[in-house]
C-alpha positions in Angstrom: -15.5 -1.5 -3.3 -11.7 -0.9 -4.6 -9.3 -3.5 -4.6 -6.6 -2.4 -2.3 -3.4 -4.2 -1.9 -0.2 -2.7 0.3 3.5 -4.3 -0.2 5.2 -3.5 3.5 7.8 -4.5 5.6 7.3 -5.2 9.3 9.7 -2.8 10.3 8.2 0.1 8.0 6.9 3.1 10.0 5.4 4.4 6.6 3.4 1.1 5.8 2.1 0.5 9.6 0.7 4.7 9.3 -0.7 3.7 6.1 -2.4 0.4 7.3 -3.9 2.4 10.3 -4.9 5.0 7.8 -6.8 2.4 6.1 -7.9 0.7 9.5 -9.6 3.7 11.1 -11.6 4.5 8.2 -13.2 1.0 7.6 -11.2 0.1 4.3 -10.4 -3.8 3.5 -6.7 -3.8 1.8 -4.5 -7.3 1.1 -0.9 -6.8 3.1 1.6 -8.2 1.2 4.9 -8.3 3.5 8.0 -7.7 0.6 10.5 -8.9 3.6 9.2 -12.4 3.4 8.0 -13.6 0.2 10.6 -12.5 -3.1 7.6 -13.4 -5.5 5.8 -10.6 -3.9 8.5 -8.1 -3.7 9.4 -9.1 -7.4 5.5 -8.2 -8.1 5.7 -5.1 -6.1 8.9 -3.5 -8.2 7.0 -4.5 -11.4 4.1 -2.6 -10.7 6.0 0.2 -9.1 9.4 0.6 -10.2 10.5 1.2 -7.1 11.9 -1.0 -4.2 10.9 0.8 -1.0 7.8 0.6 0.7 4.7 1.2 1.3 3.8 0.7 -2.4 0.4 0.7 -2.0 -2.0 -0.6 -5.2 -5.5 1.1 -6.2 -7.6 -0.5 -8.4 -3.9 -0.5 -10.6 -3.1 3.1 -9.3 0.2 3.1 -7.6 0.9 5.2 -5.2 4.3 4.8 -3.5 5.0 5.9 0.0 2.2 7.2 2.5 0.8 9.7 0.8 -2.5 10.5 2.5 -4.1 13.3 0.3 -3.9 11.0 -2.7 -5.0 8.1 -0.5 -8.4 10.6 0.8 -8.7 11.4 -3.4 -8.5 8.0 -4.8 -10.9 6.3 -2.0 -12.8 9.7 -2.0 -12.6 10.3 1.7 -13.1 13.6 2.9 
């Protein structure tokens, strides 16, 4: 199993499409909210470079944003 971890906000349409994405096809993931804890938003800009969300964390791939092709390639979900 990967390890799967996604830096959100609550307010982010992008990371709530991306957590359902996840959701529907059976796939555990850590949600790390970026709004609420600086340590984790300083640990998500680190790994990413980049301060808007969904930064979401594959096994140390980065992908930022909802991007659901590379999401389907990575997990290998048809």
């Amino acid at each position: 199993m990967k390890n799967i971890t996604i830096y959100t906000t609550p307010t982010c349409h992008f990371c709530h499409a991306a957590k359902d994405f996840f959701r529907e096809n059976n796939i555990e993931f850590t949600d790390k909210d970026v709004a609420t804890d600086k340590e984790v938003a300083d640990e998500m800009v680190k790994k990413s470079g980049q301060m808007g969300v969904p930064v979401i964390d594959i096994d140390g791939q980065i992908i930022v944003g909802f991007d659901e092709p590379k999401l389907r390639e990575l997990l290998e979900i048809k």
